[in-house]
C-alpha positions in Angstrom: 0.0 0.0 0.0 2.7 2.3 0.9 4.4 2.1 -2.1 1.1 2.4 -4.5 1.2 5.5 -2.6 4.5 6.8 -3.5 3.5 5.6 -7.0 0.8 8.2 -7.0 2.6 11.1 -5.2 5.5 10.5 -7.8 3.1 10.8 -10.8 1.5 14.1 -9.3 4.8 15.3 -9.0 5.8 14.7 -12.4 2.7 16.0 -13.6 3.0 19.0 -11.3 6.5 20.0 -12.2 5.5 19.5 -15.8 3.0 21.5 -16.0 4.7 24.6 -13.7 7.3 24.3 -16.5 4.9 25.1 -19.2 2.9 27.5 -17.3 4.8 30.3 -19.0 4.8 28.9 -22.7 1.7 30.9 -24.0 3.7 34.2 -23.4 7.4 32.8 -25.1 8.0 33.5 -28.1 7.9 30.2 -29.6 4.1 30.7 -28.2 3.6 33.9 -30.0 6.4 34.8 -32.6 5.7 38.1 -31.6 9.2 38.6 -33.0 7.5 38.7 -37.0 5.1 41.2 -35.6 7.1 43.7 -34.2 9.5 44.0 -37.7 6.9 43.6 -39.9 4.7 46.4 -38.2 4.5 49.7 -39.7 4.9 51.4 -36.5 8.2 50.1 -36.4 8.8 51.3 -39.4 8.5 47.6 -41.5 6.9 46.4 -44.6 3.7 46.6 -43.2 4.1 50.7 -44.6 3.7 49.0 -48.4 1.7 46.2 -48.4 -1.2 47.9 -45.6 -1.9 44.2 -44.9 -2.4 43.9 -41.3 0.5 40.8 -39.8 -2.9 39.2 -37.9 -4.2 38.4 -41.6 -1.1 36.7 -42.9 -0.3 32.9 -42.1 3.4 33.9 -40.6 2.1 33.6 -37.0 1.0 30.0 -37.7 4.4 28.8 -39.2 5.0 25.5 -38.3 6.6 21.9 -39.5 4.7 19.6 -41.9 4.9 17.0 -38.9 4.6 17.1 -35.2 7.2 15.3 -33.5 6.5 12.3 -33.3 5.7 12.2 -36.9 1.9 13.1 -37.2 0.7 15.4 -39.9 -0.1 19.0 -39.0 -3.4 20.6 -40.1 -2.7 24.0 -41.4 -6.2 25.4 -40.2 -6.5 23.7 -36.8 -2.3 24.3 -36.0 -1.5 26.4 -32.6 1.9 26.3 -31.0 2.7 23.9 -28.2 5.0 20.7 -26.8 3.9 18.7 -29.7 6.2 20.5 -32.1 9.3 19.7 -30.2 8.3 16.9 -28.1 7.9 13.2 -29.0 6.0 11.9 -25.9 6.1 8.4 -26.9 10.0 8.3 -27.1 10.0 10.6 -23.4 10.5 13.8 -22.1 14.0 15.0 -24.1 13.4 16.5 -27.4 15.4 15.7 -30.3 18.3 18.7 -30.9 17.9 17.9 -34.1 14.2 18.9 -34.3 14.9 22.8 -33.9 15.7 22.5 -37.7 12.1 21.5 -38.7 11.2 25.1 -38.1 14.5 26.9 -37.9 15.1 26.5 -41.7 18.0 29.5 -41.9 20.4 27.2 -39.8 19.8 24.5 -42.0 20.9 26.5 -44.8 23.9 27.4 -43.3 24.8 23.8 -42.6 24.4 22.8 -46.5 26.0 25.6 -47.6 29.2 25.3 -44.9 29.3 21.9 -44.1 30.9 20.7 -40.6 32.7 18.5 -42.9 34.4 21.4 -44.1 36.9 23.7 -42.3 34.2 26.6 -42.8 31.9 24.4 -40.8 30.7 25.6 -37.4 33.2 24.7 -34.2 30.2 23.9 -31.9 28.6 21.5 -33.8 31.8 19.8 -34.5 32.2 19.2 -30.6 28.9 17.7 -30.8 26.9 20.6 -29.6 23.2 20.8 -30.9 20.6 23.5 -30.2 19.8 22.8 -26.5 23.2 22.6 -25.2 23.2 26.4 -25.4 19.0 27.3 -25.2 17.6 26.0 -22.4 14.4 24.8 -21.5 14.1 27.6 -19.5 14.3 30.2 -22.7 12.4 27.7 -25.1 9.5 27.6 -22.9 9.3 31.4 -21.4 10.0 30.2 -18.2 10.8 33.6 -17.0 7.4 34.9 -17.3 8.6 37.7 -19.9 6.5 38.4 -23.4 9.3 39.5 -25.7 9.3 41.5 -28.6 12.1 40.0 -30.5 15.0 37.1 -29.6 16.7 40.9 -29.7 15.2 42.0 -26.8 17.6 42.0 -23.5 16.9 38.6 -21.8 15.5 36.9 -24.8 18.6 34.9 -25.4 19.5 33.6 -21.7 23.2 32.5 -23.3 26.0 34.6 -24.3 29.5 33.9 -25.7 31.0 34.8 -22.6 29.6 32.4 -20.2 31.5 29.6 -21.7 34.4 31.6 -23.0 34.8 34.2 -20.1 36.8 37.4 -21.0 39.3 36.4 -18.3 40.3 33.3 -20.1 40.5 34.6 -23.6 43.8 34.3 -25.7 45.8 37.6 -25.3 46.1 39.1 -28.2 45.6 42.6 -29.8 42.1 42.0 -31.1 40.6 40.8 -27.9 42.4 43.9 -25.9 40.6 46.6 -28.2 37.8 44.9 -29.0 36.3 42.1 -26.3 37.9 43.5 -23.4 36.8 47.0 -24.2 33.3 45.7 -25.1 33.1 47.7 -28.6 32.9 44.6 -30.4 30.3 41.8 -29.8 32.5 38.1 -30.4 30.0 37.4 -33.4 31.9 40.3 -35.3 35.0 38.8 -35.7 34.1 34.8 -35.3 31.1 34.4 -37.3 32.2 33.0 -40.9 29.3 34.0 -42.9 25.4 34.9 -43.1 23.1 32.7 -45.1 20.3 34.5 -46.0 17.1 35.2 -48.4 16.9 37.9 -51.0 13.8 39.0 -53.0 11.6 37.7 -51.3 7.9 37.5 -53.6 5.3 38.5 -51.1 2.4 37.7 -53.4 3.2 34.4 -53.1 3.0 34.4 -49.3 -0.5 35.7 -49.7 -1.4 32.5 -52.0 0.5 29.7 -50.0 1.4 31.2 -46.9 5.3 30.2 -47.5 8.0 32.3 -48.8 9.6 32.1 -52.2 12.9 34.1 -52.2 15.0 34.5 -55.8 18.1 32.8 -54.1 19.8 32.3 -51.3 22.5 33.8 -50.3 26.0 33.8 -48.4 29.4 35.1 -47.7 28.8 38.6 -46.6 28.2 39.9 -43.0 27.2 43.1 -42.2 28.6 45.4 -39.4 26.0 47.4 -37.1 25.8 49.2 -34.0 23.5 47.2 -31.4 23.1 48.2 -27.4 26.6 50.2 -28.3 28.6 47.5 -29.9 29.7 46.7 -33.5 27.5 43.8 -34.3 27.2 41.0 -36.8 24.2 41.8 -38.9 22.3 40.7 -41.9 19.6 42.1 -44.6 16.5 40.8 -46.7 14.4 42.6 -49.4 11.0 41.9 -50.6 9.0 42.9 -53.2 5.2 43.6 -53.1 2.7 44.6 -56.5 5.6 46.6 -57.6 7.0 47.7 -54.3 10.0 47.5 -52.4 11.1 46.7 -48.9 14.2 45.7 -47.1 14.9 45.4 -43.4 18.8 45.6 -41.9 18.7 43.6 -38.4 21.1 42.4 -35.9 22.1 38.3 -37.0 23.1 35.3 -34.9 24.7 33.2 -37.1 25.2 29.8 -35.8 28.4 29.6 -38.2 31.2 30.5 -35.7 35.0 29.5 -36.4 37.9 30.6 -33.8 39.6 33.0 -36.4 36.9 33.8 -39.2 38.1 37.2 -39.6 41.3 38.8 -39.9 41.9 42.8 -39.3 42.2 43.4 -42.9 38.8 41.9 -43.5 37.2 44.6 -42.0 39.8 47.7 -41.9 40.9 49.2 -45.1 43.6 50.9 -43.6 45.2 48.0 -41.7 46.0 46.9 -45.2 42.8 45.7 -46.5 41.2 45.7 -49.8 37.1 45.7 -48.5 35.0 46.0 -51.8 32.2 48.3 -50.0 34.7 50.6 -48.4 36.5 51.0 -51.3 33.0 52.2 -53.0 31.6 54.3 -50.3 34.7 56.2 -50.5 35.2 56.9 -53.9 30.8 57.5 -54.6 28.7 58.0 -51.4 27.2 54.4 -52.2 27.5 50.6 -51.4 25.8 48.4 -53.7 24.2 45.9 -52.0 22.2 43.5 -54.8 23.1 44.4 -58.6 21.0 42.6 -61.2 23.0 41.1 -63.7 21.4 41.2 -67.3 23.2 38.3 -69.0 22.4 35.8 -66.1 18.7 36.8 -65.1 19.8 37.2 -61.2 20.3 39.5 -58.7 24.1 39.5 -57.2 25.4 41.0 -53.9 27.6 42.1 -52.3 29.8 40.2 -50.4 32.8 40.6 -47.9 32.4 42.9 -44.6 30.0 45.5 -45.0 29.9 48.5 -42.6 26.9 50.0 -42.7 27.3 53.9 -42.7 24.7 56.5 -40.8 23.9 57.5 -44.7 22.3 54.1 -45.4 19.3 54.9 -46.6 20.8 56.9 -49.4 23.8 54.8 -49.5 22.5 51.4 -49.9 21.7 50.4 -53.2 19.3 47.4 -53.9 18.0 45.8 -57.3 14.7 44.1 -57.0 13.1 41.7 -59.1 9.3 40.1 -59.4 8.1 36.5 -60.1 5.7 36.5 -63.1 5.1 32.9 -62.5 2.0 31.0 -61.4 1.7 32.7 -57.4 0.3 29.0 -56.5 2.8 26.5 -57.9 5.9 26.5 -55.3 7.8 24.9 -58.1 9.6 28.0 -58.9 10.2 28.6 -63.0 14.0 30.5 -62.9 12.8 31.5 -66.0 9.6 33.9 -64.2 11.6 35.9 -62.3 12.3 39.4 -64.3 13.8 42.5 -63.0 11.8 45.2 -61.2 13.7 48.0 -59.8 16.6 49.7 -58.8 14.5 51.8 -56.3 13.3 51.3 -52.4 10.1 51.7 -51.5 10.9 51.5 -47.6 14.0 50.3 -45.7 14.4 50.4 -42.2 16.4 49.3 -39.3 15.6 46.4 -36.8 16.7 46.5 -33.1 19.9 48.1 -34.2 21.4 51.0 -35.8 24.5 52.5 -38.1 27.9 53.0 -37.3 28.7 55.6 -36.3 31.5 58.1 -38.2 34.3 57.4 -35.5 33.8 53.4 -36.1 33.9 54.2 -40.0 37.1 56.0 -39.4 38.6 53.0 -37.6 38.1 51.1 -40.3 39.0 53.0 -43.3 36.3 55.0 -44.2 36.6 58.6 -45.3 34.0 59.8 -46.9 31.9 62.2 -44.4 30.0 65.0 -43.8 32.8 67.9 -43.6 32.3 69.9 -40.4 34.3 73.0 -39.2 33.4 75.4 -35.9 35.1 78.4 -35.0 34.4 80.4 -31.7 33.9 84.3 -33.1 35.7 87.6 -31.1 32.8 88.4 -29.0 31.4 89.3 -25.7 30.2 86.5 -23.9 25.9 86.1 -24.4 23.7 86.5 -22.0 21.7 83.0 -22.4 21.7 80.3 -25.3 20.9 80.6 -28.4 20.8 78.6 -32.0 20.5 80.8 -35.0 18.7 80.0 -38.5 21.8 78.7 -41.0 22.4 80.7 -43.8 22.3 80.6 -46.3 19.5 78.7 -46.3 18.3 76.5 -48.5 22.3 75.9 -49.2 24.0 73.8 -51.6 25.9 72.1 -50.7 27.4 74.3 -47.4 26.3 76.5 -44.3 26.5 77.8 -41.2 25.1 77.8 -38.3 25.4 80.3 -35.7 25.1 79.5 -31.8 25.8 80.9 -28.4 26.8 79.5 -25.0 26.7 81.7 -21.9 29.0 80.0 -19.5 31.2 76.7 -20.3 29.1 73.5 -21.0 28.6 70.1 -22.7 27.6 71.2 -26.4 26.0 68.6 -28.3 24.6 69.7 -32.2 23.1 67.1 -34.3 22.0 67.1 -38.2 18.8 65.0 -38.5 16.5 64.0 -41.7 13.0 64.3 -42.3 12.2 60.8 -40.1 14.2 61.8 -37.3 17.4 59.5 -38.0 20.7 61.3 -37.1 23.0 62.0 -39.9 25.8 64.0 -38.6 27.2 65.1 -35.2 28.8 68.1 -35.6 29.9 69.0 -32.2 30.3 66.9 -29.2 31.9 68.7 -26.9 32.6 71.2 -23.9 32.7 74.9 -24.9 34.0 77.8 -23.1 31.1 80.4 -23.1 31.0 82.1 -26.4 29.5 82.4 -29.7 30.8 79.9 -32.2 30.1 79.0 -35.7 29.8 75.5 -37.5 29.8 75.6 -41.0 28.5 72.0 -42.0 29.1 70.4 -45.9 26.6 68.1 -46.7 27.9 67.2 -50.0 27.5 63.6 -49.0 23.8 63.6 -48.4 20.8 63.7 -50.9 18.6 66.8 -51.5 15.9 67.5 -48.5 14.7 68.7 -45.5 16.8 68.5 -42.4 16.4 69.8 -38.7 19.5 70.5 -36.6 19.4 70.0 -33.2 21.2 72.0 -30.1 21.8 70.5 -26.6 23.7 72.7 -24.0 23.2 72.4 -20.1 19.4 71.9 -19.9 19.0 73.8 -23.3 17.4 72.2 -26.6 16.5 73.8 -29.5 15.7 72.5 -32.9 15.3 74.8 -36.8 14.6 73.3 -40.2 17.3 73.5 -43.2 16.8 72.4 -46.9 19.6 71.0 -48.6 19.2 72.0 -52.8 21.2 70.3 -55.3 
């Protein structure tokens, strides 16, 4: 009797602990893939702004495997997330690392085209690592109680580089004391070898089938970005929509990590590298980021490091082409895909940013906005003060006028029309004064700008237009 007893206590347990373990799951994001939501929104400044297609009347929320698993079809109109997607029941408890892949599709892409086989091949799964030994249960399931926007948000991802390979017991070497130790440079800078990714992307046939048809896939590139105040590996997608263009610039994990994937030169032109996209920025203004090649029918891109400048939306330079096959057959005809564009409807940036111009300069770049400030013989003012440029609208120089009344912090900003900043022109302490910045913006296109002033607990912000 007593041990029918113990029997019983032992399956409530289970049963108890089980379900406290789940208890969380509706809120994680494998629950919700909230992350799709939040970049696709147009409040966030995603492709929802083209298409006006609301993300709750798409299929992308209700992604999911062709089998549960333990093998059963999944319905596409009854399917919800839960434990059956991971979890074989009859086999127990674990789940199969290989699994994640069912869903996670882009690391299966970088494991055919870099193959652990390979020296390119990734040095984690090499030592036998799969998914879990790095994300927990504890993350997978939302243990933590916490409805994340994005696996970008802080917390998301409960495992970092540095808790197996602590900055105390890293190699010493001139990299890791200006980069890692300093925490300017997130480790997936330097170590990842390569992004796999999607380009073109034919949204039309998302709305038929509810899956994706990109043109091709693509590798060998990374870019660089600025996330939480780091340089950070990153990655890009386009899309095209009745005609329209998107693309999105986001912070990327790649699960394609090697111990020395990058060498300075890779990334610094004037540590004696060649890197194609500096090289062009300098001598035009403009990276070209996916050229459509005539003779071949496809889109190319670039590949290589690719710092990512805070003129990117001018900068950046995208061809786009369309699918003039049947929307319904996902037996894609290379034939049916025809070139579009060479022009962006919108772009925008995901949980990250640009570089900023002293980064660029680190690595080679010289191309930027010229800026020069001069304090002018005068009594000092009796408050502070910004002044309209002049002249104004200018082309492609002004100058703008401001006073300080006692020494402070001086902070003046350029901005364009949707608020993203474009040049810093001072960013400094100043003796009171009255000073004068004349600003070039040769490197920027034709529009309206504001410039900002911050002094003490002073703001003030005026309109300029740029003429060309």
């Amino acid at each position: 009797m007593k041990c029918k007893w113990v029997l019983i206590w032992g399956l409530v347990f289970s049963l108890t602990s089980l379900a406290f373990g789940q208890s969380h799951f509706s809120t994680s994001l494998h629950a919700t893939r909230e992350g799709k939501r939040t970049a696709y929104k147009k409040e966030n400044g995603g492709m929802e702004l083209i298409t006006n297609i609301p993300m709750d009347s798409l299929t992308c929320l209700k992604c999911h495997a062709t089998t549960n698993a333990d093998g059963t079809p999944v319905s596409d109109a009854t399917y919800v997330p839960g434990c059956n997607d991971c979890h074989n029941f009859a086999a127990g408890n674990t789940v199969n690392g290989d699994r994640c892949y069912a869903c996670h599709n882009r690391q299966t892409y970088e494991r055919d085209a870099y193959p652990d086989s390979t020296a390119a091949g990734d040095v984690h799964r090499k030592k036998g690592m799969t998914c879990i030994s790095c994300h927990s249960k504890q993350e997978v399931h939302g243990d933590d109680g916490v409805a994340y926007t994005s696996w970008l948000d802080s917390g998301a991802v409960k495992t970092q580089c540095t808790d197996c390979h602590p900055k105390s017991g890293l190699s010493v070497n001139t990299s890791h004391t200006i980069h890692a130790q300093t925490d300017k440079v997130n480790c997936l800078a330097c170590h990842t070898t390569s992004i796999v990714s999607c380009i073109n992307c034919h949204f039309e046939t998302l709305l038929v089938t509810g899956k994706n048809r990109a043109m091709a896939k693509t590798k060998g590139f990374e870019l660089l970005l600025k996330r939480n105040g780091q340089v950070y590996s990153g990655s890009f997608m386009t899309f095209t929509y009745k005609g329209k263009s998107n693309y999105i610039l986001a912070p990327f994990r790649s699960h394609l990590i090697q111990k020395n994937a990058k060498t300075c030169a890779d990334c610094h032109n004037n540590l004696g590298g060649t890197n194609s996209a500096i090289n062009e920025y300098n001598s035009t203004g403009y990276i070209t980021m996916a050229k459509w090649d005539s003779a071949t029918k496809k889109i190319n891109i670039k590949t290589g490091v690719i710092p990512i400048p805070p003129t990117w939306r001018t900068a950046l330079k995208f061809d786009y082409a369309t699918y003039t096959g049947d929307s319904s057959n996902m037996t894609s005809d290379p034939t049916k895909w025809v070139y579009l564009k060479s022009t962006s409807d919108n772009g925008h940036f995901f949980k990250a940013g640009p570089l900023d111009s002293a980064t660029l300069a680190k690595l080679g770049v010289t191309r930027f906005t010229t800026v020069s400030v001069r304090e002018l013989p005068a009594p000092a003012p009796g408050s502070y003060t910004l002044g309209q440029n002049y002249p104004n609208p200018f082309n492609p120089s002004t100058t703008i006028r401001y006073e300080i009344p006692h020494v402070s912090r001086v902070e003046l900003k350029v901005f364009n029309l949707v608020g993203e900043e474009v040049a810093t022109l001072v960013n400094q302490e100043q003796s009171a004064g009255t000073y004068e910045c004349r600003f070039d913006g040769a490197s920027l296109p034709s529009g309206l700008y504001f410039y900002r002033l911050r002094a003490a607990s002073f703001t003030e912000t005026r309109k300029f237009l740029l003429v060309r």
